[in-house]
C-alpha positions in Angstrom: -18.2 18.5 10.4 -18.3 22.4 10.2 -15.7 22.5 13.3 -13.2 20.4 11.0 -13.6 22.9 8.3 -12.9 25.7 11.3 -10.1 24.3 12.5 -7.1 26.3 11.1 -8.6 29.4 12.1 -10.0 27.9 15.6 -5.9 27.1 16.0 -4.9 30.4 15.4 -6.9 32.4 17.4 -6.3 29.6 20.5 -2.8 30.0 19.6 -3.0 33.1 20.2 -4.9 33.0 23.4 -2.1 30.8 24.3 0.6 33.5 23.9 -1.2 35.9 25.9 -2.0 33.3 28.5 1.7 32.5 29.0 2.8 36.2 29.5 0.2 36.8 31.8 0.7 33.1 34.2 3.7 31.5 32.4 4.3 29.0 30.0 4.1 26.0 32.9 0.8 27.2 33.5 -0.4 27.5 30.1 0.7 24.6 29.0 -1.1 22.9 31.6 -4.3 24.2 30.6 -4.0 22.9 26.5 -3.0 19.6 28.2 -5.7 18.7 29.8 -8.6 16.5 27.6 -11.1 19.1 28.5 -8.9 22.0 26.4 -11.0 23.4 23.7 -12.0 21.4 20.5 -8.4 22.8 18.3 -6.2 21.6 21.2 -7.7 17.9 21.0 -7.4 17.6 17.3 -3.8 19.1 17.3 -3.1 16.9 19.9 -4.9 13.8 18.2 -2.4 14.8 15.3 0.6 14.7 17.6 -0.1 11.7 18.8 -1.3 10.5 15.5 2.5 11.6 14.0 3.9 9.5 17.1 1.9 6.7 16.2 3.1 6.6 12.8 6.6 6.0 14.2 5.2 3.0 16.4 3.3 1.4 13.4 6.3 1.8 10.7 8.6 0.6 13.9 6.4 -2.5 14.1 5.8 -3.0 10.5 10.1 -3.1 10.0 10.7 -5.5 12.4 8.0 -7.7 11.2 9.6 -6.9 7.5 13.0 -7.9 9.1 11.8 -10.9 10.8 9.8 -12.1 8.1 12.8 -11.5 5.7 15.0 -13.7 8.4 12.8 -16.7 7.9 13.2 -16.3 4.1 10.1 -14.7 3.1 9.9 -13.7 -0.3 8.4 -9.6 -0.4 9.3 -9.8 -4.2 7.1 -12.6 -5.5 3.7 -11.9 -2.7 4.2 -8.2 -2.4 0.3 -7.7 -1.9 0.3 -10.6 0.8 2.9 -9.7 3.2 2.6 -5.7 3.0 -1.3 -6.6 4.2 0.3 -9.1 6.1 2.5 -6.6 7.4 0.6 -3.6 8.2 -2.2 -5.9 10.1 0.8 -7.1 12.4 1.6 -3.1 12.6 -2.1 -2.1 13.6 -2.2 -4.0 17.4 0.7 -2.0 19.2 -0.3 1.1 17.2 -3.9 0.8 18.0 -2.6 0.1 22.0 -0.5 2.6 21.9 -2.8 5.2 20.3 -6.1 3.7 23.1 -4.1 4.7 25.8 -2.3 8.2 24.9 -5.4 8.8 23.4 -7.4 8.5 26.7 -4.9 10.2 28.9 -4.2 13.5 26.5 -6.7 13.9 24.3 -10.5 13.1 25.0 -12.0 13.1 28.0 -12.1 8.7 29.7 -14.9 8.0 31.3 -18.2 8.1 29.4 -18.0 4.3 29.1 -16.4 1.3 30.9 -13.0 0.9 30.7 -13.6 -2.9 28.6 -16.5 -0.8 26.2 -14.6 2.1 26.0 -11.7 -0.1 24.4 -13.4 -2.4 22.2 -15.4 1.0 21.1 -12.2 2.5 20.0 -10.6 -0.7 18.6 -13.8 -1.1 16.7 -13.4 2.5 15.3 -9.6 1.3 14.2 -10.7 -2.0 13.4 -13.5 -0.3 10.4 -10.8 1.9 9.5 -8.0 -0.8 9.3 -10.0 -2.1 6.9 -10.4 0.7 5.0 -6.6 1.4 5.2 -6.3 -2.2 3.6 -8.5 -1.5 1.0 -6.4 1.6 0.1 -3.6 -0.8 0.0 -5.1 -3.1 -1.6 -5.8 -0.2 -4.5 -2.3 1.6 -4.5 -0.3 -2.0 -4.8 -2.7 -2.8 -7.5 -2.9 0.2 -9.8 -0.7 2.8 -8.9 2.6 0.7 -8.0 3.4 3.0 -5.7 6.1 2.2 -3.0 5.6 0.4 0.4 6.6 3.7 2.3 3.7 5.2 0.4 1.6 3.0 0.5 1.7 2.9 4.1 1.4 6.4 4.5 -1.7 6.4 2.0 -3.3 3.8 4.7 -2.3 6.0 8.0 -4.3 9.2 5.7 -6.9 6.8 4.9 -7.8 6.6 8.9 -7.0 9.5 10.5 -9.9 11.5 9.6 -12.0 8.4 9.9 -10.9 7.7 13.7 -11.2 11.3 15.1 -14.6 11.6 14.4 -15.6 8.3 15.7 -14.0 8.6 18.5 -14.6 12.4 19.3 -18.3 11.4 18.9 -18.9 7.8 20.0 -16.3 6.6 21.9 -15.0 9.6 24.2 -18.6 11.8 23.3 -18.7 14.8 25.9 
């Protein structure tokens, strides 16, 4: 994707149209404009990223009170580490991926080009292809590197990021 690859430079100069926007209308104004879904192709993906950042709060949110509860009812993260971290980032991925549908649709891409029902299972199958590939990184860092649940969970959310915003800028939400 050539406009990936563009992208820093495409958020420069749109930043800078920005600027000069706001001192001609005002920042209200301006603002309004990068908000809505239609903004140019550098405003979506800096907005899928904003959201993307807030939706790594939501999932590590879920993921530690799952962890908590879990721990209250005497599970043992020590002996099945691999099990309940999968365990754990699966119970993680449905208010994240409900969370992301919907902020998604309202900031981000333009709603619409499908039914509200396809439009949703379209975009849970995009996170649904690229849970699994988050597991699978899981899976591999747990394994091999012994790296630490924190990043190992962030390895997973890198894992999907890319993944998702093409999928979605092109199938789901396609203008």
């Amino acid at each position: 994707m050539k406009s990936l690859a563009r992208y820093p430079f495409d958020a420069l100069r749109d930043t800078a149209a920005l600027i000069s926007d706001a001192r001609e209308r005002g920042w209200r104004t301006a603002l309004a404009t990068v908000m809505k879904p239609e903004a140019r192709g550098s405003w979506q993906f800096t907005k899928y990223l904003a959201i993307g950042g807030t939706s790594v709060f939501v999932f590590f949110a879920a993921c530690a009170l799952f962890r908590w509860i879990a721990m209250k009812l005497g599970a043992s993260y020590d002996e099945h580490r691999l099990l309940w971290n999968l365990v754990e980032i699966a119970v993680g991925f449905i208010p994240t991926n409900a969370f992301t549908y919907e902020t998604n649709r309202r900031w981000v891409f333009v709603a619409g080009r499908h039914a509200p029902r396809k439009e949703f299972a379209l975009f849970t199958a995009a996170a649904a292809a690229s849970f699994v590939a988050g597991q699978s990184a899981a899976w591999y860092l747990i394994t091999y590197s012994h790296a630490n649940d924190f990043w190992v969970k962030l390895g997973v959310i890198a894992v999907s990021t890319l993944a998702n915003f093409v999928f979605r800028k092109l199938v789901v939400f396609h203008s």
